[in-house]
Residue frames as qw, qx, qy, qz and C-alpha x, y, z in Angstrom:
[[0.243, -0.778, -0.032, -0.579, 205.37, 160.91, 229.05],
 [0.363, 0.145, -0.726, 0.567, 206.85, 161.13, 232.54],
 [0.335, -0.446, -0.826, 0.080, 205.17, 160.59, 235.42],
 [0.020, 0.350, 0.161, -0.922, 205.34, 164.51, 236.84],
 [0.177, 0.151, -0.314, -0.920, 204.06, 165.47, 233.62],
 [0.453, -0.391, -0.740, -0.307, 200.83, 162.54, 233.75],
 [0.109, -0.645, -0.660, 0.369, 199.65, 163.48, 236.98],
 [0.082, -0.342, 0.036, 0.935, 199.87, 166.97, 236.14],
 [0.345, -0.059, -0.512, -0.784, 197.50, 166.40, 232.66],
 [0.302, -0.326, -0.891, -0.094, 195.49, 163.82, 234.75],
 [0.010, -0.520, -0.431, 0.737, 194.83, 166.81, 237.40],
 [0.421, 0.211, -0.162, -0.867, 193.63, 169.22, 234.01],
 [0.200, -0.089, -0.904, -0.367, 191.76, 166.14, 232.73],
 [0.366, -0.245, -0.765, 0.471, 190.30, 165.46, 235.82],
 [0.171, -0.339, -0.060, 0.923, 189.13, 169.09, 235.97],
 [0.295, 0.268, -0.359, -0.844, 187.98, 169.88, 232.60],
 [0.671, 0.274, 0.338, -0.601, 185.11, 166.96, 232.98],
 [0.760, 0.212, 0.614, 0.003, 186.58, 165.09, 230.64],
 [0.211, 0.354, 0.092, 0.906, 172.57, 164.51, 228.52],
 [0.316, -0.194, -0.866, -0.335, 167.05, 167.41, 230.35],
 [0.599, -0.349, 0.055, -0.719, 163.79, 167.59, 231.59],
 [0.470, -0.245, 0.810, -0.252, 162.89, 164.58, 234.29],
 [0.616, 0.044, 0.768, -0.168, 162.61, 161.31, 232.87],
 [0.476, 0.436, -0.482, -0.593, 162.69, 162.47, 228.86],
 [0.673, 0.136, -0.685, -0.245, 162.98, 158.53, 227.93],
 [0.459, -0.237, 0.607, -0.604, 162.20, 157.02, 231.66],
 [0.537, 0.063, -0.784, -0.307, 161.88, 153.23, 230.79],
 [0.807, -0.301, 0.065, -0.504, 158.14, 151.79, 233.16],
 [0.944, -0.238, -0.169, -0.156, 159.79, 148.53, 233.42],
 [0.648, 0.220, -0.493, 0.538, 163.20, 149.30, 234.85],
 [0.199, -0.764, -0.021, -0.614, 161.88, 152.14, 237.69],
 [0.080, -0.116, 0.773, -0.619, 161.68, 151.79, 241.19],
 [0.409, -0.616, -0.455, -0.497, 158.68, 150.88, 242.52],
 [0.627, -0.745, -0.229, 0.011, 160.05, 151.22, 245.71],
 [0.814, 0.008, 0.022, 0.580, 162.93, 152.77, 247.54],
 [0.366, -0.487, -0.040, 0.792, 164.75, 155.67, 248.12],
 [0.188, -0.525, 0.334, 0.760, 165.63, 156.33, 244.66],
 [0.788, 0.487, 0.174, -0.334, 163.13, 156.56, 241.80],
 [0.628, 0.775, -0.062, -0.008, 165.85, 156.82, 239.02],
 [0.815, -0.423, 0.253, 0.305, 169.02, 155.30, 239.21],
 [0.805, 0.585, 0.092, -0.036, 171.97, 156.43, 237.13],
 [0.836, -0.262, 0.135, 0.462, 175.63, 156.57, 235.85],
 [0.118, 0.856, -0.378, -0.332, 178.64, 158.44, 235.16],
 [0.907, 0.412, -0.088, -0.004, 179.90, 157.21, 231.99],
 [0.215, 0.735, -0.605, 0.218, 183.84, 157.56, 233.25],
 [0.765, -0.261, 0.561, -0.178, 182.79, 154.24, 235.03],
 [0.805, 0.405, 0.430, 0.054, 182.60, 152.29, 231.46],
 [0.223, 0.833, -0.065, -0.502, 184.88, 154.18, 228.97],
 [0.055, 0.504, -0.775, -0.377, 186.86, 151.76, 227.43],
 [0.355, 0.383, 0.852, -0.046, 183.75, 149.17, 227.20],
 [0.488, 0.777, 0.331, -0.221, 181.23, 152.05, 225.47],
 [0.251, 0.597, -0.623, -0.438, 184.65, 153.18, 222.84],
 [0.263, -0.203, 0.913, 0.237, 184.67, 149.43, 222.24],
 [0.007, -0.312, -0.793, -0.524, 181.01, 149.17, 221.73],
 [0.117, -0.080, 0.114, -0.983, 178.90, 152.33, 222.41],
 [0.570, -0.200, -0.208, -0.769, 175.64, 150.84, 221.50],
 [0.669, -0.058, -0.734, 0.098, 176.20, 147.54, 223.09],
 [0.211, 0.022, -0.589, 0.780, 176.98, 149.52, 226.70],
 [0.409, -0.168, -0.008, -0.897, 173.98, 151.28, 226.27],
 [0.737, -0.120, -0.592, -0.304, 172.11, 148.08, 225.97],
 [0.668, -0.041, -0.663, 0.334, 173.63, 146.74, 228.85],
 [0.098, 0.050, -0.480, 0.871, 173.24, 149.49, 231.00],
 [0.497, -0.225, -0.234, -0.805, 169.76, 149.55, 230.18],
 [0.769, -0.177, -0.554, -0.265, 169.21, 146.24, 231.12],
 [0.365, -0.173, -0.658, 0.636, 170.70, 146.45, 235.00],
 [0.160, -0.773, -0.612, 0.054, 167.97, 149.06, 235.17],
 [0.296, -0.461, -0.082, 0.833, 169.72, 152.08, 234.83],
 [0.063, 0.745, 0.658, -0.091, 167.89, 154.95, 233.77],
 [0.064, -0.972, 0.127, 0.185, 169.73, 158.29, 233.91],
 [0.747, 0.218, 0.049, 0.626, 173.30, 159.01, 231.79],
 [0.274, -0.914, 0.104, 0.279, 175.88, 161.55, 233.16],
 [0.782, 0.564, 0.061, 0.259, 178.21, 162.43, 229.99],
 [0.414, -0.695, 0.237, 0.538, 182.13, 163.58, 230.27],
 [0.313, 0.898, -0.285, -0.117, 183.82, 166.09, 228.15],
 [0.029, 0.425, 0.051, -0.903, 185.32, 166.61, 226.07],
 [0.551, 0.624, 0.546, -0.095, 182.68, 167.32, 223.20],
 [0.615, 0.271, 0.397, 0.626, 183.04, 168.94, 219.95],
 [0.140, -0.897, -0.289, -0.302, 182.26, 172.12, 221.48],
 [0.819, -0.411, -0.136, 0.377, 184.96, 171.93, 223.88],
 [0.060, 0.954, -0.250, -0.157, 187.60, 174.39, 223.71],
 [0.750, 0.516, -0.407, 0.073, 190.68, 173.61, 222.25],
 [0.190, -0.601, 0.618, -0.470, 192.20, 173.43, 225.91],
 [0.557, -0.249, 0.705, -0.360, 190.47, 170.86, 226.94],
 [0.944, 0.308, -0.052, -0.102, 190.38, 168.76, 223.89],
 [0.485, 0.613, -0.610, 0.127, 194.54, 169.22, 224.21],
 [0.324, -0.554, 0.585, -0.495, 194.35, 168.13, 227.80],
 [0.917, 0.254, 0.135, -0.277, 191.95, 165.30, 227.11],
 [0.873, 0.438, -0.205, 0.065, 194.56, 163.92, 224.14],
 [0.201, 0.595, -0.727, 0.278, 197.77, 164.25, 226.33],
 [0.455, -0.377, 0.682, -0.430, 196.25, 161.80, 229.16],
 [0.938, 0.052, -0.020, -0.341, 194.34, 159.23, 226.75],
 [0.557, 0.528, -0.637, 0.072, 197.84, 157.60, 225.68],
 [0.067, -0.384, 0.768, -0.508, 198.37, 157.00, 229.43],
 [0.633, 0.044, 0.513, -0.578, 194.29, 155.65, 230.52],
 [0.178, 0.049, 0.933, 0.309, 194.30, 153.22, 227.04],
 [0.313, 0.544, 0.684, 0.372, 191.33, 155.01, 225.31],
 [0.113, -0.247, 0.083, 0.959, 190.28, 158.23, 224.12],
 [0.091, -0.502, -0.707, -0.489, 186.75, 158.20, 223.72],
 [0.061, -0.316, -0.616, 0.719, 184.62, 160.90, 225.56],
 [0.328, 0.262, -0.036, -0.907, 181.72, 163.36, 225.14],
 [0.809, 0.287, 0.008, -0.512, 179.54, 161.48, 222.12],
 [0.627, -0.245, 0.708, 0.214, 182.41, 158.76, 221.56],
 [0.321, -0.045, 0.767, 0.553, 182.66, 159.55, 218.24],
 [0.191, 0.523, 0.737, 0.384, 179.21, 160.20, 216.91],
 [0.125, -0.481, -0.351, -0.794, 176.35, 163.26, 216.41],
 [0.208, -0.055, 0.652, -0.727, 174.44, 164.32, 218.85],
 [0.449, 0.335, -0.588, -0.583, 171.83, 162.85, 216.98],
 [0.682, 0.183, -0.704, -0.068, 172.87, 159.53, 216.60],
 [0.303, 0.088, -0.829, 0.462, 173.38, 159.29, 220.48],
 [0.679, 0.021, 0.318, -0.661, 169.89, 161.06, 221.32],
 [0.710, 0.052, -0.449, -0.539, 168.83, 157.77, 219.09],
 [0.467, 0.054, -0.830, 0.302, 170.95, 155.07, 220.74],
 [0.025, 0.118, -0.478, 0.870, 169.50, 157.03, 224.02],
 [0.551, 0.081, -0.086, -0.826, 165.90, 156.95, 223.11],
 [0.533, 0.230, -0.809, -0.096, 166.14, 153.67, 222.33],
 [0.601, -0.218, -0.732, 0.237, 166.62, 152.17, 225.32],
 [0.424, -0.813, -0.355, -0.182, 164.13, 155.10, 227.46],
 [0.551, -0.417, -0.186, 0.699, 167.51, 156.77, 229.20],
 [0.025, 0.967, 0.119, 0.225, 167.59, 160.46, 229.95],
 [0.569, 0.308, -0.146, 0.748, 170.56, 163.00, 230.33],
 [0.376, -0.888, -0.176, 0.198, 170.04, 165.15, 233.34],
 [0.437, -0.844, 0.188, 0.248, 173.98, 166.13, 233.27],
 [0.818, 0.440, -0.111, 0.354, 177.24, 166.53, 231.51],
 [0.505, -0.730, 0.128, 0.442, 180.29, 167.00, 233.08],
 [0.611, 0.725, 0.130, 0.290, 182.34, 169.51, 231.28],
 [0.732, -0.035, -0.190, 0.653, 185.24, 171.76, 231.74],
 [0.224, -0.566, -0.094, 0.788, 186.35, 175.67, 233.61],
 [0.092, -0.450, 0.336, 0.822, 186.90, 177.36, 230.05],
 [0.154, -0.299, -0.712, -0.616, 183.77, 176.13, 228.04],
 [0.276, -0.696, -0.605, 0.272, 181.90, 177.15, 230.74],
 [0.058, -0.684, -0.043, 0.726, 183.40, 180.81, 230.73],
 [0.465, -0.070, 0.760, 0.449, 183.18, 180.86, 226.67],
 [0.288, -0.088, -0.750, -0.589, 181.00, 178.77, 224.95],
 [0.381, 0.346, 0.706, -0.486, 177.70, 178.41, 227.31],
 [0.829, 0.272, -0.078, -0.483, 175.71, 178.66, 223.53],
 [0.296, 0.299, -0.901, -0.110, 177.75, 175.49, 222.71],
 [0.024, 0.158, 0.960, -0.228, 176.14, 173.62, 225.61],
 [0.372, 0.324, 0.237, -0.837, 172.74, 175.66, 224.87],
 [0.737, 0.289, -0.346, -0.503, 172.39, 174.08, 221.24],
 [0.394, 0.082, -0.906, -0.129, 173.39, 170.58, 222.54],
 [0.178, 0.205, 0.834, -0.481, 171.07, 170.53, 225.13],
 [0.631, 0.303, -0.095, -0.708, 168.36, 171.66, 222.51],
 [0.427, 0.470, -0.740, -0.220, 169.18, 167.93, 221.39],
 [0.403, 0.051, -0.844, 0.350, 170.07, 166.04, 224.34],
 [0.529, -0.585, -0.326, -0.521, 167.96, 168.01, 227.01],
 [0.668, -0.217, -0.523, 0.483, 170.03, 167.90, 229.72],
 [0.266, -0.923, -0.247, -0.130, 170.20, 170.44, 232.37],
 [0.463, -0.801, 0.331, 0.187, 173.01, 170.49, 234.33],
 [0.675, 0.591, -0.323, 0.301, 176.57, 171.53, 233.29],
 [0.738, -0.653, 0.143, 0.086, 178.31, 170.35, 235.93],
 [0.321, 0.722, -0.577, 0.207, 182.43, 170.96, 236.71],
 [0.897, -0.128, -0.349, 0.237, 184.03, 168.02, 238.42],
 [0.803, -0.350, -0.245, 0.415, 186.86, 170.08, 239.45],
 [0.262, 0.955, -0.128, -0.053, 188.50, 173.92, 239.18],
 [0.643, 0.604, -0.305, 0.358, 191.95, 174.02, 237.85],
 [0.737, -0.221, -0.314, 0.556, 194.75, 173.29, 240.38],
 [0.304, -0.116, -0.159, 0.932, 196.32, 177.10, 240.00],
 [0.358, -0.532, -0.157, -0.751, 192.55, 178.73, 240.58],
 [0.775, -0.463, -0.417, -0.109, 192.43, 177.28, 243.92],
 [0.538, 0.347, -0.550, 0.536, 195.84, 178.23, 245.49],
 [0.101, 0.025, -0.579, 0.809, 194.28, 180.74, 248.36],
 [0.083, 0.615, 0.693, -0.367, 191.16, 181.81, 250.14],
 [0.074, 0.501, -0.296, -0.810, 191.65, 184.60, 247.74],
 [0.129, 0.228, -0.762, -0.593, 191.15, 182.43, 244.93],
 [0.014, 0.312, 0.887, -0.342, 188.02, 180.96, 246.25],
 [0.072, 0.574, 0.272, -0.769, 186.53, 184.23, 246.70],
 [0.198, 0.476, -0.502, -0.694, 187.08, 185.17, 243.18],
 [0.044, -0.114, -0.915, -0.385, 185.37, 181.45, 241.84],
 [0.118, 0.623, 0.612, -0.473, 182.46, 182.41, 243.92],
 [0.342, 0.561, -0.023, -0.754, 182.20, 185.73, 241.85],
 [0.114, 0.319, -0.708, -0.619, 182.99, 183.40, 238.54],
 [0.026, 0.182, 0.980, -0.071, 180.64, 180.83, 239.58],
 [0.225, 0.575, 0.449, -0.645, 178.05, 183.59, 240.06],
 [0.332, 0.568, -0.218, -0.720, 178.31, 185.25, 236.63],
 [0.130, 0.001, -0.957, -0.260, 178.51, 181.17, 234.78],
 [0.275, 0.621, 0.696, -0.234, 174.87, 180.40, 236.78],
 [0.245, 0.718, 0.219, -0.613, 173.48, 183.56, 235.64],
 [0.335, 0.442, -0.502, -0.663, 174.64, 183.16, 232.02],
 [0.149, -0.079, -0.984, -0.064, 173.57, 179.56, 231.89],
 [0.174, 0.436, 0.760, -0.450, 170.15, 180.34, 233.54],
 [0.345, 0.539, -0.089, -0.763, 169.49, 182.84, 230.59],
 [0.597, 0.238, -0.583, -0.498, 169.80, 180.07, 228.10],
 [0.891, -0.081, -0.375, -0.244, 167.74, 177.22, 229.89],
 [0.797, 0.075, -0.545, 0.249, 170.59, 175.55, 231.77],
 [0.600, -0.782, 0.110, -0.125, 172.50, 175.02, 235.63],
 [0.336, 0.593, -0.630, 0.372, 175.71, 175.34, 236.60],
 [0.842, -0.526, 0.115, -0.028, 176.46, 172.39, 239.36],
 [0.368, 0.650, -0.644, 0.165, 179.95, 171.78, 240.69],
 [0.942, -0.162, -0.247, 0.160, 181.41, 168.57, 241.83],
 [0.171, -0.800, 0.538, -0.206, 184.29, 169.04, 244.76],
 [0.753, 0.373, -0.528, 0.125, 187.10, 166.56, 244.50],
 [0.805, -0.381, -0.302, 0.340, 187.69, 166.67, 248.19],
 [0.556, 0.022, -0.268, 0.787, 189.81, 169.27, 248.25],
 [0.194, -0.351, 0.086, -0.912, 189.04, 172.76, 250.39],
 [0.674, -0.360, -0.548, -0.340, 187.54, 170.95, 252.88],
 [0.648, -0.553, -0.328, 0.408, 189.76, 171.67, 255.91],
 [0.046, -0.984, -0.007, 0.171, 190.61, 174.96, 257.42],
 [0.494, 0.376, 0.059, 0.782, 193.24, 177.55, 255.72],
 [0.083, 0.093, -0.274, 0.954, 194.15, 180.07, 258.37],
 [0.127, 0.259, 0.548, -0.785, 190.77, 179.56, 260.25],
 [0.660, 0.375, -0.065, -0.647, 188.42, 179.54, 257.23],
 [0.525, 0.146, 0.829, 0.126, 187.30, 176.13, 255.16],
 [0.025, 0.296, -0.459, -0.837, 187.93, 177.36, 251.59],
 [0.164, -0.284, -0.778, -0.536, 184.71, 175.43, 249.93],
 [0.139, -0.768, -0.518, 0.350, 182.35, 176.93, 252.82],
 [0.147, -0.601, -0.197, 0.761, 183.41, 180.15, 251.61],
 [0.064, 0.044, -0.654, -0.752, 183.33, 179.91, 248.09],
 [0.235, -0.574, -0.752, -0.221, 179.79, 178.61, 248.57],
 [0.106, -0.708, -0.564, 0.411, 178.64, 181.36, 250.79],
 [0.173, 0.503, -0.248, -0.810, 179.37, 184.28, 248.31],
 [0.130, -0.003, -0.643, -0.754, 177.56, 182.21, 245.64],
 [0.550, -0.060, 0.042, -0.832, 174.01, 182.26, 244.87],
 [0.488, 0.085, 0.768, -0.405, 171.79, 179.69, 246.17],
 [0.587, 0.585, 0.228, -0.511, 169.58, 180.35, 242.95],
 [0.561, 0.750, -0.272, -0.218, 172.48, 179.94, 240.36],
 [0.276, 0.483, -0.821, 0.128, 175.08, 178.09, 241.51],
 [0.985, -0.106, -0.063, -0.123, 174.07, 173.85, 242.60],
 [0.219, -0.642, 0.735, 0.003, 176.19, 171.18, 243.95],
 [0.803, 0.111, -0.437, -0.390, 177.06, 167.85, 243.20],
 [0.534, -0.610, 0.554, -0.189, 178.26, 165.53, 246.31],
 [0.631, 0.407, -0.660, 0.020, 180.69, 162.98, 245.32],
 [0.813, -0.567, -0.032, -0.133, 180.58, 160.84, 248.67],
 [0.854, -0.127, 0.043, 0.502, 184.12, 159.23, 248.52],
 [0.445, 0.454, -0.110, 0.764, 186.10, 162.22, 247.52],
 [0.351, -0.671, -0.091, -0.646, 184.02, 163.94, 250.33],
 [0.943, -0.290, -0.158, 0.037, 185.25, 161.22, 252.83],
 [0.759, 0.356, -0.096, 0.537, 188.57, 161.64, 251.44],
 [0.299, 0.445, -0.214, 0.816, 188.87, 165.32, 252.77],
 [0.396, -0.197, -0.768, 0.463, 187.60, 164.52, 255.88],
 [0.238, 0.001, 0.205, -0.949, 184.29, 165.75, 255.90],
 [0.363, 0.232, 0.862, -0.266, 180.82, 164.39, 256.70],
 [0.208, -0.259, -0.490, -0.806, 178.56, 164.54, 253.50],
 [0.276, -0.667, -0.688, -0.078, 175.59, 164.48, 255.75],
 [0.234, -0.661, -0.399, 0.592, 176.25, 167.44, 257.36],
 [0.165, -0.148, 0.375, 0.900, 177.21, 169.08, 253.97],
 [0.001, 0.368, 0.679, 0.636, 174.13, 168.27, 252.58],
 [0.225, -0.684, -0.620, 0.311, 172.22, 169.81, 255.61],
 [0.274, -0.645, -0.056, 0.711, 174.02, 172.66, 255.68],
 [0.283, 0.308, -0.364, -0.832, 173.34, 173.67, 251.93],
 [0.373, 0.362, 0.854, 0.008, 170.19, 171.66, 251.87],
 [0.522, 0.734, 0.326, -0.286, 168.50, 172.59, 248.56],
 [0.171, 0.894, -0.264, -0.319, 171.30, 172.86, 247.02],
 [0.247, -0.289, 0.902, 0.204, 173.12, 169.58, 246.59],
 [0.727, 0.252, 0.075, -0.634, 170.95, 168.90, 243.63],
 [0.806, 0.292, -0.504, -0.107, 172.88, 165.53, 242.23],
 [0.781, -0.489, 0.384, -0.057, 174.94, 162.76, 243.93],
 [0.715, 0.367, -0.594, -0.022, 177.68, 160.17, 242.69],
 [0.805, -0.443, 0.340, -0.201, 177.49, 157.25, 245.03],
 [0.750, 0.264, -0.573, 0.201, 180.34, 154.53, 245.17],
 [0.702, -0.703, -0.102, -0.051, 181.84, 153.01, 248.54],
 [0.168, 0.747, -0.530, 0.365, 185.15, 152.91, 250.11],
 [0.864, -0.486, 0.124, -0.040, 187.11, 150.11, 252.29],
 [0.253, -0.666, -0.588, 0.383, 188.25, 151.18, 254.35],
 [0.071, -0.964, -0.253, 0.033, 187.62, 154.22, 255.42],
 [0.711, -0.216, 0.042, 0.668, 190.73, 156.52, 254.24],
 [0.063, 0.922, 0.261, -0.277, 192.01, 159.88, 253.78],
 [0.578, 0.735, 0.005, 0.354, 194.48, 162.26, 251.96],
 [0.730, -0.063, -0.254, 0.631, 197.67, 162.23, 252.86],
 [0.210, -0.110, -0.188, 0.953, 197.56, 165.95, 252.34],
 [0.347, 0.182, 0.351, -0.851, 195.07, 168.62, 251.47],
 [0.527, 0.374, 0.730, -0.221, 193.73, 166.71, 248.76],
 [0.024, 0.853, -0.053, -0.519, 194.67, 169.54, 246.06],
 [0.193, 0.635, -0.597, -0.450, 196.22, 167.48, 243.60],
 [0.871, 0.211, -0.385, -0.219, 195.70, 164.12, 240.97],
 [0.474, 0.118, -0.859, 0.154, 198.37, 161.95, 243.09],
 [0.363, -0.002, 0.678, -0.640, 196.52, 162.24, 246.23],
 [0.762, 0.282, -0.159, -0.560, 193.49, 161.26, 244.01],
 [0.587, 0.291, -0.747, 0.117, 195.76, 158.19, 242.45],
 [0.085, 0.271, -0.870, 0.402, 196.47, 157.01, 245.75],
 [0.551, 0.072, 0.623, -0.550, 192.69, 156.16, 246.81],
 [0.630, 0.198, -0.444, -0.606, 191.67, 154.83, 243.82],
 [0.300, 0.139, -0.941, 0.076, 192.73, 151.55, 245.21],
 [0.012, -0.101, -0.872, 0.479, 190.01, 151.90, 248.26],
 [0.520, 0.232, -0.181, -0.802, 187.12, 152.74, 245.71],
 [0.190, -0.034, 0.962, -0.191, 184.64, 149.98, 245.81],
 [0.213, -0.327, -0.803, -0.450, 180.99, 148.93, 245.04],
 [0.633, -0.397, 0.099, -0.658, 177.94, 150.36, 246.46],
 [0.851, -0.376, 0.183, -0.320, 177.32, 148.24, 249.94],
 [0.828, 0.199, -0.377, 0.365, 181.36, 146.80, 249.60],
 [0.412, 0.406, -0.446, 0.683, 182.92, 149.30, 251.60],
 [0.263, -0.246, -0.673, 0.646, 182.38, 151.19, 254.70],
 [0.111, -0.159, 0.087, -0.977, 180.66, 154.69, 253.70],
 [0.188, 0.465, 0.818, -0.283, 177.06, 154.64, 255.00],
 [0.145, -0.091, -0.551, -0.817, 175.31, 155.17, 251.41],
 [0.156, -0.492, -0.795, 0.319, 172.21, 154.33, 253.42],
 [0.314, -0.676, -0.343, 0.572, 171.97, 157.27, 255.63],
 [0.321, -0.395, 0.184, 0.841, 173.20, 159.37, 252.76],
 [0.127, -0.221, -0.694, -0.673, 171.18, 158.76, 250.25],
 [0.178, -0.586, -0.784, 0.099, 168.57, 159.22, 252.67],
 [0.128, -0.726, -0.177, 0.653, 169.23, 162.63, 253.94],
 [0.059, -0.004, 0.443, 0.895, 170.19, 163.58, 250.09],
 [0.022, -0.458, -0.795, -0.397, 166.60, 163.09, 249.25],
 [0.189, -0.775, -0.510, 0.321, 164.96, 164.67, 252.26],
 [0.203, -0.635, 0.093, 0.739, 167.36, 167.79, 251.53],
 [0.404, 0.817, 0.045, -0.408, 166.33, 168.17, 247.69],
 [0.241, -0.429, 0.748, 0.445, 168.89, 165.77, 245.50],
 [0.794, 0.426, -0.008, -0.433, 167.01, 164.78, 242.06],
 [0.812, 0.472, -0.341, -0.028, 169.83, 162.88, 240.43],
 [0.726, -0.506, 0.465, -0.022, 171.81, 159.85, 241.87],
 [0.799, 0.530, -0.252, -0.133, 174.92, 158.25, 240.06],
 [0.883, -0.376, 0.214, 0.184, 176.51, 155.37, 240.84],
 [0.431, 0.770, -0.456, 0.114, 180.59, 156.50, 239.41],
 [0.901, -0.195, 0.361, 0.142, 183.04, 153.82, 239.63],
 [0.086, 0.893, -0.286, -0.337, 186.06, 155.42, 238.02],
 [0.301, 0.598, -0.723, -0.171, 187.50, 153.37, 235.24],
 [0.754, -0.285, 0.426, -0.412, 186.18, 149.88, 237.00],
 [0.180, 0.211, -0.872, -0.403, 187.27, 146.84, 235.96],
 [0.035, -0.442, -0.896, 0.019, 184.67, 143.84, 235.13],
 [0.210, 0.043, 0.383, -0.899, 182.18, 146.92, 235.06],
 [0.552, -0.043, -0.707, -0.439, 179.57, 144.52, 234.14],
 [0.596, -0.286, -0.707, 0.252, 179.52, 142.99, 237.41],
 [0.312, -0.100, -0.500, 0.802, 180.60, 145.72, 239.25],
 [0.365, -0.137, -0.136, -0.911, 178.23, 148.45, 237.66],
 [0.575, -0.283, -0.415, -0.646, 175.29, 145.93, 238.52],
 [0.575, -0.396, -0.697, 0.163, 176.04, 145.10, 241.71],
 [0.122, 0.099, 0.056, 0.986, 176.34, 148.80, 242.44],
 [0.422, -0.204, -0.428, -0.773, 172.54, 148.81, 241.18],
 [0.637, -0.334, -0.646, -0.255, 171.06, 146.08, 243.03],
 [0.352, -0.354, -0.534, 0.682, 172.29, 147.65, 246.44],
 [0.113, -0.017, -0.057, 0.992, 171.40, 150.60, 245.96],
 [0.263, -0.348, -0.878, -0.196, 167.56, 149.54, 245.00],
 [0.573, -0.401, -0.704, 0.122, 167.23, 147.91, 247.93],
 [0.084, -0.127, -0.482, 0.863, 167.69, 151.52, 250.49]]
């Protein structure tokens, strides 16, 4: 595959996302007892080629740094066929090709899950099982019990103008509302881009103000929020109640997108300055402080692809603790 044609699938990948009531399996001797954050947890797109190697082993291990909460990426066997093709054109390129249940029932992973007391607030998933198949995610969350169906990213050509914005706002509206009929929230995760003005407007301020407060949630990705030079503390002020998840990781140094942010190589290019909680520069402190005050239930530490994520993933934890 040529490189044009890998960032391109890595942008739909990237996109298309790839389980719950509080604290379903909430294990008493990993909690907080102090600290910001009661419940600490991860996005599995930190670990993916460790949990395809051994799924039940990762679990284990993640249990045992004290994590608590699992954020799952698509696709699943519900997926559309779009984003299972997208999915299989980029695995050849990332060196595995496990996602969603890695292979097993939903089942078999509520067991592995149960096991070791970890609950599924979230699954990131993709644009076009969201406009679909919302019973798909309806009967796995009868299963899994997760709440939020959360997009990571909208599709490169839905985003072009303030036009197109407008129009996710209305799409975003009519997903909550079908997703709130069968049990579940729509939260979306901004990749950084739409974050600086276009002709006088800041395309993700508008797309959020036409959507409902009631249906449509956010998820703040700190570093990608850095990235497009904006302050997640003021974001979360400014739609406090609404930033209902997090994905903490740090940055050093502090660095931005070359351009608007709008596409997988900009992405590519920071990966390099993606770090451990309390390695880099952001002030996960201060953030994680104001998330709470403003109404954030679920924190995950995402470390995209990490290496050593053994080490990394638990020193990650033990900072994070300690706010």
């Amino acid at each position: 595959m040529k490189r044009k044609e890998f960032m391109k699938q890595l942008g739909l990948l990237l996109g298309a996302g790839t389980v719950g009531s509080d604290l379903l399996f909430a294990n008493p001797f990993t909690n907080f007892s102090t600290g910001v954050i009661d419940q600490m947890g991860i996005q599995l797109f930190s670990l993916p080629a460790l949990l395809e190697k051994d799924f039940e082993g990762s679990m284990k291990l993640l249990a045992e740094m004290g994590y608590t909460e699992l954020e799952l990426f698509g696709p699943f066997e519900f997926s559309t066929d779009s984003a299972k093709a997208s999915w299989n054109a980029i695995t050849p390129m990332l060196g595995f090709s496990g996602s969603g249940y890695f292979g097993r029932s939903a089942d078999e992973v509520k067991a592995v899950f149960k096991e070791h007391r970890m609950s599924i607030p979230s699954i990131h998933t993709d644009l076009d099982t969201m406009e679909t198949n919302m019973e798909g995610f309806a009967r796995a969350s009868e299963v899994l019990n997760f709440e939020y169906i959360t997009l990571p990213a909208i599709p490169d050509d839905r985003r072009k103008t303030i036009d197109d914005y407008k129009k996710m706002a209305d799409n975003f509206n009519a997903i909550g509302e079908n997703a709130k009929k069968h049990g579940l929230k729509l939260a979306y995760h901004n990749h950084g881009y739409g974050l600086q003005e276009v002709e006088g407007q800041v395309p993700f301020q508008v797309m959020m103000d036409a959507t409902d407060p009631e249906l449509v949630f956010l998820e703040m990705d700190v570093f990608w929020t850095t990235a497009g030079r904006a302050d997640p503390i003021a974001y979360l002020k400014k739609y406090s109640g609404r930033y209902h998840l997090m994905h903490l990781k740090d940055m050093n140094p502090i660095s931005y997108f070359k351009g608007d942010g709008s596409n997988a190589p900009q992405w590519m290019e920071l990966f390099p300055k993606m770090t451990t909680a309390g390695d880099g520069e952001i002030d996960l402190e201060g953030i994680v402080k104001v998330a709470k005050e403003h109404g954030a239930k679920h924190f995950f530490v995402e470390q995209d692809l990490v290496q050593q994520p053994e080490i990394a993933l638990k020193r990650s934890y033990d900072y994070l603790k300690r706010i």
